[in-house]
C-alpha positions in Angstrom: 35.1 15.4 -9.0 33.1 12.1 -7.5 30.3 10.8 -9.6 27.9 12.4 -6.8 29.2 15.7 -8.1 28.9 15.3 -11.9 25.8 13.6 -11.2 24.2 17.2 -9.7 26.4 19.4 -12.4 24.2 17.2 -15.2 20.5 17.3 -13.4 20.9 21.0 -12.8 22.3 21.6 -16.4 19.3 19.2 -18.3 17.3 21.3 -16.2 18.1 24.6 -17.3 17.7 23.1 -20.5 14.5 22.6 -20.0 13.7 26.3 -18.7 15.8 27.7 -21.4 13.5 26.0 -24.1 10.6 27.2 -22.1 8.7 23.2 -22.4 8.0 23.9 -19.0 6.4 26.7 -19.5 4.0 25.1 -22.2 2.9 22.6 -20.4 2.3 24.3 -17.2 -0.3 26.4 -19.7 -2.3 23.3 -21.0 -2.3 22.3 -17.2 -4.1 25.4 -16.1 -6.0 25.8 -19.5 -7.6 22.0 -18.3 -8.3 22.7 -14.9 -9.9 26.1 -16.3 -12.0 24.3 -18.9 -13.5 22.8 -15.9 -14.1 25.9 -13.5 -15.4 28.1 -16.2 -17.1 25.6 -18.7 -19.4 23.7 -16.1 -20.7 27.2 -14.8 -20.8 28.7 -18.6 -23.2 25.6 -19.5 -25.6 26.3 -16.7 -24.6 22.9 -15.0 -22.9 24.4 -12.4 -20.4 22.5 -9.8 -21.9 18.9 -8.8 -23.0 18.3 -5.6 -20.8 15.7 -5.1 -17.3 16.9 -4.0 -15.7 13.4 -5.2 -16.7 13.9 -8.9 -15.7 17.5 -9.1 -12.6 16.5 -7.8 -12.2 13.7 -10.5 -13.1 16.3 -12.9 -10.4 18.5 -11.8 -7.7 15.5 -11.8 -8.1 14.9 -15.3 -5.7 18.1 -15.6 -3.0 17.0 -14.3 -3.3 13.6 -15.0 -3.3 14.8 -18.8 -0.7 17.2 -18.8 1.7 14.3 -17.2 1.4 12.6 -20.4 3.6 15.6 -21.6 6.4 14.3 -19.7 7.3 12.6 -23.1 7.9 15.9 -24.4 10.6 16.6 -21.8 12.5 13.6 -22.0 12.0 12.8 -26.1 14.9 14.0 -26.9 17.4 13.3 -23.9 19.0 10.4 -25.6 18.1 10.5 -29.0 19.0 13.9 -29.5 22.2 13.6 -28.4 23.0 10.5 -31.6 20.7 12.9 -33.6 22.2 16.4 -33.5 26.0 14.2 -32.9 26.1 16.0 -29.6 27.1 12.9 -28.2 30.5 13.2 -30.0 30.9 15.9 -27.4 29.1 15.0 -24.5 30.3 11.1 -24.3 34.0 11.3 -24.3 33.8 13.7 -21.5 34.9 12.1 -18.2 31.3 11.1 -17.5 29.9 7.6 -17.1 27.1 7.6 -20.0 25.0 5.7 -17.2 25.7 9.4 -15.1 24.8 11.4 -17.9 21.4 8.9 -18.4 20.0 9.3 -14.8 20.8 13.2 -14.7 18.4 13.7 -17.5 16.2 11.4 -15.8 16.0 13.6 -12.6 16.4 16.6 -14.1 13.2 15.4 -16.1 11.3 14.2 -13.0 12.0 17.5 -11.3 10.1 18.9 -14.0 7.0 16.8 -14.3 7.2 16.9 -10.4 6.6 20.8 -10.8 3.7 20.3 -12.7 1.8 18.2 -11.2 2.6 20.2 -8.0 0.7 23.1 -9.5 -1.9 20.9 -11.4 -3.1 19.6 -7.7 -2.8 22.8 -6.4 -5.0 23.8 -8.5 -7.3 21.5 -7.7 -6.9 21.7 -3.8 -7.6 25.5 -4.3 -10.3 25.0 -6.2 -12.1 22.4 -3.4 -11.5 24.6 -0.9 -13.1 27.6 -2.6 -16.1 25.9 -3.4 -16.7 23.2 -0.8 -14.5 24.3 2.0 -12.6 20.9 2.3 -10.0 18.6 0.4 -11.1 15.4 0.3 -7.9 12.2 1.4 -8.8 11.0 -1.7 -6.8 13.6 -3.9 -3.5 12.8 -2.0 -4.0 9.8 -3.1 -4.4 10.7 -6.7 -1.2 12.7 -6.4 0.8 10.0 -5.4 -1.0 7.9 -8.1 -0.5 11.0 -10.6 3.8 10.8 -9.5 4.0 7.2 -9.9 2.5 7.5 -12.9 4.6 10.2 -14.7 7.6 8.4 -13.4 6.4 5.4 -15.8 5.5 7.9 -18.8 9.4 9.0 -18.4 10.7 6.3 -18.2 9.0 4.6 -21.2 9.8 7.8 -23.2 13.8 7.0 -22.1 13.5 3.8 -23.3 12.0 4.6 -26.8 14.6 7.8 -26.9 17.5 5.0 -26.6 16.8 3.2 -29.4 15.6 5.4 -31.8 17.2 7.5 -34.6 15.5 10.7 -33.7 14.0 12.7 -31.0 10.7 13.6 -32.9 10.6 9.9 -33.5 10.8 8.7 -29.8 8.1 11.1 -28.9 5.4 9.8 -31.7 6.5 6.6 -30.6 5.5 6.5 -27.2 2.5 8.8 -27.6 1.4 6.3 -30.0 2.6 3.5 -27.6 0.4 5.3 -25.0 -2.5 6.6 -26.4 -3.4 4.4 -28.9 -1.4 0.6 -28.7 -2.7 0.8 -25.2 -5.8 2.4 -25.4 -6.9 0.5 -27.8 -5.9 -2.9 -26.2 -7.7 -1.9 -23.0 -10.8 -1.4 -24.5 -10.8 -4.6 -26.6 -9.4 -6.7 -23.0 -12.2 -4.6 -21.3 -14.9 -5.6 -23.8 -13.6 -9.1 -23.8 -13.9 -9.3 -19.6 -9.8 -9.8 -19.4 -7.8 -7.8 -16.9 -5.7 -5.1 -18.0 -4.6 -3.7 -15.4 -0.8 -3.8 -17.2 -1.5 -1.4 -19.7 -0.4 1.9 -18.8 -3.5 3.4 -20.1 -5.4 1.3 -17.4 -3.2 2.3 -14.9 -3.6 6.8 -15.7 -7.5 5.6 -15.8 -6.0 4.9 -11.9 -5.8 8.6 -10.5 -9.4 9.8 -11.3 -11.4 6.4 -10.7 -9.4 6.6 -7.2 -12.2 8.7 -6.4 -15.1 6.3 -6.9 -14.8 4.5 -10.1 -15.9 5.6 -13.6 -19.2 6.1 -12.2 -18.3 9.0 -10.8 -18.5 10.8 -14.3 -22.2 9.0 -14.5 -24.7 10.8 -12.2 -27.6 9.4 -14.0 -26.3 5.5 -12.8 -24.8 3.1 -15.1 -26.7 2.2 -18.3 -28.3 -1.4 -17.7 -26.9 -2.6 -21.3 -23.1 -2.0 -21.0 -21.2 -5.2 -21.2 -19.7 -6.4 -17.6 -16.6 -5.3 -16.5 -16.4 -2.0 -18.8 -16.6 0.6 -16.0 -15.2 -2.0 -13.4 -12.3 0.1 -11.5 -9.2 -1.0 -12.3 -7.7 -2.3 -8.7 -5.0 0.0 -7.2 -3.1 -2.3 -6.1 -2.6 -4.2 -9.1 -1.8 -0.6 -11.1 1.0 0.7 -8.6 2.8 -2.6 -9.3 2.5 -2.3 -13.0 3.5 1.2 -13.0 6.6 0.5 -10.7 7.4 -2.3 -13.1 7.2 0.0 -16.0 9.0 2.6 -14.1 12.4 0.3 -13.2 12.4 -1.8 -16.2 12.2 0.6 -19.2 14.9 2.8 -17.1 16.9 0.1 -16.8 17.3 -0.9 -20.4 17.7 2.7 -21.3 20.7 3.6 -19.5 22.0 -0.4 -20.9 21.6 0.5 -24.5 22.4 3.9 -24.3 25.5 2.5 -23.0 26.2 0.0 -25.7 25.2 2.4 -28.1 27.4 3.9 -31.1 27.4 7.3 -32.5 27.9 6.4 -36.0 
């Protein structure tokens, strides 16, 4: 058997995995319980849908955008699970390359958070149509920005999954990494004037502002007494690179230390 053919055997197998322990499932649920927050809650408040299809579309991107964040749930485990649960003492000395068995979890898990943003934006096409009767080119491009982006998350999440001890462990970690080291150092950069468009915080901020900045979310204008620069766009551009750096690099140095790596 070539290493084309284990190559598929592994993808479709991790991905069957993922069925079997219904993560899928899950997340597909806090997908649509997002996008329904935002159908149901703006009528149920008496605000009804804007005017504006561009910030109702934003509003309805934040869905999948979010959800994609639970990428780190599919692959938080891949590697470290294997050294955790010693699976790898049966798994490795099969006659697979451990760089084989790497980037078949790797697909299998992008195949997964391809899915779901595939229904997330489906969603949200459905739901433009319904109400305004067109879909503006602006959400394609959050889609693409949305795929690049959970391509990143998954690849960071490899990368923390090879080096650490446990599976729950590489999942904090790159929540944490995500949500907060990031967050927080965007704000502070952003506060400060700095770019961050390297952060991959900045760079999610990416496939709602696509659609007309952060002042899309503000239909009252921006406040005259913000600092300059906080709701300045982060350029496109500038994010698809980082993301794409991100993306190669952290799955790069997985499959190299998973490689390297022991299982006592």
């Amino acid at each position: 058997m070539s290493e084309s053919q284990k190559l598929k055997v592994v993808t479709w197998y991790e991905f069957l995995k993922h069925l079997r322990r219904k993560r899928l499932y899950w997340i597909l649920g806090v997908a649509l319980a997002a996008e329904l927050a935002v159908l149901i809650g703006l009528p149920a408040l008496g605000e009804g849908y804007p005017d504006d299809i561009m910030r109702m579309a934003a509003l309805l991107s934040i869905g999948p955008s979010f959800a994609t964040i639970g990428a780190v749930f599919f692959a938080g485990d891949a590697i470290a699970g294997e050294f955790e649960r010693k699976t790898g003492y049966i798994l490795f000395p099969n006659p697979v390359k451990r760089n084989t068995i790497v980037v078949g979890k790797y697909l299998a898990c992008c195949v997964a958070v391809l899915l779901l943003i595939i229904f997330g934006y489906g969603i949200v096409c459905i739901s433009l149509l319904g109400i305004y009767g067109h879909v503006p080119i602006e959400t394609a491009k959050s889609f693409g920005l949305c795929l690049l982006f959970g391509g990143s998350v998954l690849s960071v999440t490899f990368f923390f999954s090879s080096v650490s001890k446990g599976a729950m462990g590489a999942t904090v970690i790159t929540l944490v990494f995500i949500m907060i080291i990031s967050g927080v150092l965007d704000g502070v950069l952003t506060m400060a004037d700095q770019p961050s468009w390297f952060l991959l915080s900045k760079t999610g901020d990416s496939i709602v502002t696509v659609y007309g900045g952060y002042e899309i979310f503000l239909p009252g204008g921006i406040p005259h007494d913000l600092p300059a620069g906080v709701l300045e766009a982060p350029d496109i551009g500038l994010c698809i690179v980082a993301m794409v750096i991100y993306m190669v690099a952290c799955f790069l140095l997985s499959i190299w230390i998973t490689k390297g790596r022991q299982l006592a």
